[in-house]
N, C-alpha and C positions, 0 to 999 in steps of 0.2 A: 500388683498395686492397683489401687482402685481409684479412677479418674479424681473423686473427691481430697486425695490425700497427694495431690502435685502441686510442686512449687510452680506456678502459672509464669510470675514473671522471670525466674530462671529459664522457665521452658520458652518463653520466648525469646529472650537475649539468645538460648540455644539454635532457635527457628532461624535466626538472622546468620548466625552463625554458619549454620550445615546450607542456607541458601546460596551466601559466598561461596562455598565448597564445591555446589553443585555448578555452579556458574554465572549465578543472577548478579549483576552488578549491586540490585539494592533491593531490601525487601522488606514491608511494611503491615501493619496488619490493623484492619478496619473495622467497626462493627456494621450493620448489615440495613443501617437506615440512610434509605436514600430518596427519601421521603420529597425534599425540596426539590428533585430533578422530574418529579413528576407530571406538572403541569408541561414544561416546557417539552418536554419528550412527547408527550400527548400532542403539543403546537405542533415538534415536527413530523408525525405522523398526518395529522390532520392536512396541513399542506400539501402533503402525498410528495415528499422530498425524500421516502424511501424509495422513488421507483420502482420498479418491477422486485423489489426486496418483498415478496408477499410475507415474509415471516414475522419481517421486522411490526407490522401490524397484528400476524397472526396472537402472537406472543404477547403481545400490547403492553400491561404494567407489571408483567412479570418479571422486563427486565431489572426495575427498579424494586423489585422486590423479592430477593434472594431465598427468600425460605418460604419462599411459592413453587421455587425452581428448587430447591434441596429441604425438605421438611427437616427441622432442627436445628437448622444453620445457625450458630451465633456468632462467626466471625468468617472473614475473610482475610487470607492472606497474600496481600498485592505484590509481586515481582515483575522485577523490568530484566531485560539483558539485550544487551549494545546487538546493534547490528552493521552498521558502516562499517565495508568492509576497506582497505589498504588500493589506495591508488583507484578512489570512485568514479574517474573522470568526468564528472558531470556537465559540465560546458562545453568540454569537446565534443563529446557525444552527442550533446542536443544542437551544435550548431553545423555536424556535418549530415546531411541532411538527406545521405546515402546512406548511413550506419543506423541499424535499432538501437533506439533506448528503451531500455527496461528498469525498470522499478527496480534501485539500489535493493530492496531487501529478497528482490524475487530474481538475484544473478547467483543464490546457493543453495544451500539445503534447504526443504520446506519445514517452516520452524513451530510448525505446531504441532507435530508428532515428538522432535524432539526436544520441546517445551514441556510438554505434556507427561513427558515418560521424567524429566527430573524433577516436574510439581510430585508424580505419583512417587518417586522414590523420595522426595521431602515429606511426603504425608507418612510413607512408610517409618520415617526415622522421629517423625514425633510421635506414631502408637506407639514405637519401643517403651514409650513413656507413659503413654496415656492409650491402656491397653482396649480402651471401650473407646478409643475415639470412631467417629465416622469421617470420611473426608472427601473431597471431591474435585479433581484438579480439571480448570480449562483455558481451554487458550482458544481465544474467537471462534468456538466450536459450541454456543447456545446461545441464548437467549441475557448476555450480564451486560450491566453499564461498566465498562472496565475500566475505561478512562476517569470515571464521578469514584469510582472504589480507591482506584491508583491516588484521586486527587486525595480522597479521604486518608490513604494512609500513610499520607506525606510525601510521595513519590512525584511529585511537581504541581503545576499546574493547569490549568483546559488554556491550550492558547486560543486567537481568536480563527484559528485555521481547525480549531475543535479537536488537534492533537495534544497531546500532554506533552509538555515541556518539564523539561528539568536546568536550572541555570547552570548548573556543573555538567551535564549531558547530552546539551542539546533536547531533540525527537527523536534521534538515531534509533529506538530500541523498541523490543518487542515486550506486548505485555502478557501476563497469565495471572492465574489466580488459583488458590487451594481454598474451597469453602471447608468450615469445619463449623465441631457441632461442639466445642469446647471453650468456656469464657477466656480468654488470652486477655493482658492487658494492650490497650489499644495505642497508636502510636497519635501523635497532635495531629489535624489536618494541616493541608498544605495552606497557606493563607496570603501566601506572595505574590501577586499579581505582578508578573514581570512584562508583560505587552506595553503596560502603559498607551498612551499613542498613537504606539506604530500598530501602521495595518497595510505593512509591507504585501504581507500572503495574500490581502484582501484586494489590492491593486495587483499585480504581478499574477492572480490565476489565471491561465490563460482563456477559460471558457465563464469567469465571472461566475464559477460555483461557492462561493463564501458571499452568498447572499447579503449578512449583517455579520454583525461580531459573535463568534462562535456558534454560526448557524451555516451548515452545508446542503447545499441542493442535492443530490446525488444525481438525480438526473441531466444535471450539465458535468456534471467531475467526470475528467478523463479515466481516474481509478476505476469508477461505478462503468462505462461507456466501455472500457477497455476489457474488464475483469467482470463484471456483475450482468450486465448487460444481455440479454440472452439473443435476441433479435439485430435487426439494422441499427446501425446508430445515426443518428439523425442527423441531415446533411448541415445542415448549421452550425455542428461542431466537426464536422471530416477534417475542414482546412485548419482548426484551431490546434489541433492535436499535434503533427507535425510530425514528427517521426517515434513517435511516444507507441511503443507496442503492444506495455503491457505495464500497465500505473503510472505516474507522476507520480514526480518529488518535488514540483516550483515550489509548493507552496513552504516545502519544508527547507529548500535553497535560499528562498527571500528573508526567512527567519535569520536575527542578528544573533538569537542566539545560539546555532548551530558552527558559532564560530567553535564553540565546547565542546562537538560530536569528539563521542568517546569510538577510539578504532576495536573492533567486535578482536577478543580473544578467543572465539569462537570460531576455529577453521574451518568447519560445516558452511558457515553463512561467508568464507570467502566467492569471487568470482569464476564458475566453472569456464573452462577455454571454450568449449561451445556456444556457451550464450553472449561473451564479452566482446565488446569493438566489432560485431557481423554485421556484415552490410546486407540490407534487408532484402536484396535479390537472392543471398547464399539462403537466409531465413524461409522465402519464400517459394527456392526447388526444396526442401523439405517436403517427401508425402507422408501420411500417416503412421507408418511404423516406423520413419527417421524421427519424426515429433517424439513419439512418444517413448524411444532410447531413451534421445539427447534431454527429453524433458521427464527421464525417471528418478522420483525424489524431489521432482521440484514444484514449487507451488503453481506454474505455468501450465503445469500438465494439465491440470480442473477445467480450464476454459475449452481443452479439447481443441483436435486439429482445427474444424469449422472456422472459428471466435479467431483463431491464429492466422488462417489466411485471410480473413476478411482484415481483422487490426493492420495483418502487411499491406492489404491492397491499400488501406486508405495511404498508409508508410510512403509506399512508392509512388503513389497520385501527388504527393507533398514533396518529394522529391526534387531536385532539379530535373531538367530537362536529360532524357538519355533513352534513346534509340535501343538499349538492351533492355528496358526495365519496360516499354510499350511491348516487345517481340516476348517479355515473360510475361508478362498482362494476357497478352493475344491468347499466345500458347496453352496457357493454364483457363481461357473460358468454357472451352468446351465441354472439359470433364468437373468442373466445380459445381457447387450446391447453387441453389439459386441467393439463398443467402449475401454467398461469397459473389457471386453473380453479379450481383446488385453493385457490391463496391468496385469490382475490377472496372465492370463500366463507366464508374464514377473517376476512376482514377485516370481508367484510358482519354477519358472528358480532358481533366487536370493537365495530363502531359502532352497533347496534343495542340492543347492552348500554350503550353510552354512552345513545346515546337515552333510554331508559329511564328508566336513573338522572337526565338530563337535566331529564325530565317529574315524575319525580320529585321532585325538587330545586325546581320550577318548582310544582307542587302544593302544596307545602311552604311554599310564600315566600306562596303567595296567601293558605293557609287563616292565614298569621299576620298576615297587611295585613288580612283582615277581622277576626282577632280585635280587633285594635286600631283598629280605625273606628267611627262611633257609628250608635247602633242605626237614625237615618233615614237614614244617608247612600246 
């Protein structure tokens, strides 16, 4: 059968269909002009709000222009699927201040290998049909606006945290895309501005990186600092972080409308027992071949051991006060990179000052139990 002689819109009511199958929660399909996001894209390069992202400049309007990046492109096919995984603990985690938090999407399987492998077997089951197709599946692996595509092909809206929302889904979920080189009919864009208002995420980030409404610094995001980051991260945001190891979610917690986060049917993307509820001393006797077991399969791996003890040192600098977490600081200076160097010493700073104040506090309590004892006791 020859591409010219397919029923298009049968084949995409198909597309949506076999995407369910594979696992996408929802799946939409765009045409390939993203023309209006160009200016501002441009604004946020120009401000150098990519930080050390050299690509994202390298790349410049490609990414808004899809069949620069795939010659023949005539459409896009946007999918989401859930990631929140069962029993997220988010507030406990962030307020015991001994324990890692990590990045709700980064405590299971790394999801763009196996995103990637069900875009290609989606693309697979639409040649069955359209035997000359071309196609091209990715998942934050080039150069796409994927969230301005997602908006286009009705799959939510850009909130002002610059993630896409959906009002039945929350942000909960991971995105991908299949380019193809086949007219598909196209789904409505999304047109719903659900923020209204609220600039919850805008108030509540903890390092003030949501600049304005739907503009992200990456050079103050804990995500970028934590994950992106190749160097020291700048002592101005050490104490902001807090026990954040590897990503934030505030901004996606402030959000009202993640009251709807959909729970991920995806048991890949559950919580492995190694990474869940650890307190970031266990994190931090990890050497390099325990990292990189415990962290086989998962997105955590990339940042490499380095990036992993430096994130702990600031962890345990933020910490309370604790006399084992100074003796692992000590411990761990003399063989570490100068990197990690940098932060230990920052941290040993941190907890020192706690001590301090500690003994202080602890001086305090005593001279007032004797004030109030009697004179033989």
């Amino acid at each position: 059968m020859s591409n010219q002689h397919i029923d298009y819109q049968k084949l995409a009511t198909d597309i949506k269909q076999w995407g369910k199958e594979l696992g996408f929660a929802q799946v939409g399909i765009t045409d390939i002009d993203l023309s209006k996001h160009e200016a501002q894209l441009q604004r946020w390069l120009d401000h150098g709000y990519h930080g050390d992202m050299e690509y994202m400049a390298t790349h410049g309007m490609k990414r808004a222009r899809p069949a620069e990046l795939v010659p023949g492109t005539q459409r896009v096919i946007s999918v989401k699927m859930n990631y929140l995984p069962p029993d997220a603990s988010f507030a406990k985690n962030l307020k015991q201040t001994k324990k890692a938090y990590i990045s709700r999407y980064a405590l299971g399987r790394d999801y763009h290998k196996l995103m990637r492998n069900r875009l290609k077997k989606l693309g697979q089951k639409i040649a069955q049909l359209a035997p000359q197709l071309g196609f091209r599946p990715f998942v934050d692996s080039a150069p796409v606006l994927e969230r301005q595509l997602a908006e286009k092909a009705g799959l939510g809206w850009q909130g002002k945290h610059s993630l896409l929302i959906n009002k039945e889904a929350g942000s909960w979920f991971f995105l991908g895309e299949l380019f193809v080189d086949i007219p598909l009919p196209i789904d409505p864009e999304n047109n719903f501005e659900g923020c209204g208002k609220c600039v919850a995420c805008i108030t509540l980030c903890p390092t003030g990186a949501i600049v304005e409404p739907y503009v992200v610094d990456a050079r103050k995001c804990i995500s970028y600092l934590t994950i992106e980051l190749q160097g020291a991260i700048p002592e101005q945001y050490r104490s902001l972080i807090g026990n954040r190891i590897y990503g934030c979610d505030d901004c996606q917690l402030a959000c009202p409308w993640n009251r709807y986060g959909k729970i991920t049917d995806e048991h890949d993307f559950h919580p492995r027992t190694q990474l869940k509820n650890k307190d970031l001393l266990d994190l931090f006797a990890w050497d390099e071949n325990t990292f990189l077991h415990n962290t086989e399969g998962s997105p955590i791996r990339r940042i490499g051991h380095q990036r992993w003890q430096r994130n702990l040192a600031i962890g345990l600098g933020n910490a309370e006060f604790d006399t084992a977490i100074i003796t692992a600081l000590e411990d761990a200076y003399s063989s570490a990179s100068a990197l990690v160097k940098e932060h230990i010493q920052w941290a040993l700073e941190q907890q020192r000052r706690k001590q301090v104040t500690t003994l202080r506090k602890t001086a305090r309590l005593i001279r007032i139990v004797e004030k109030g004892l009697p004179r033989d006791a």
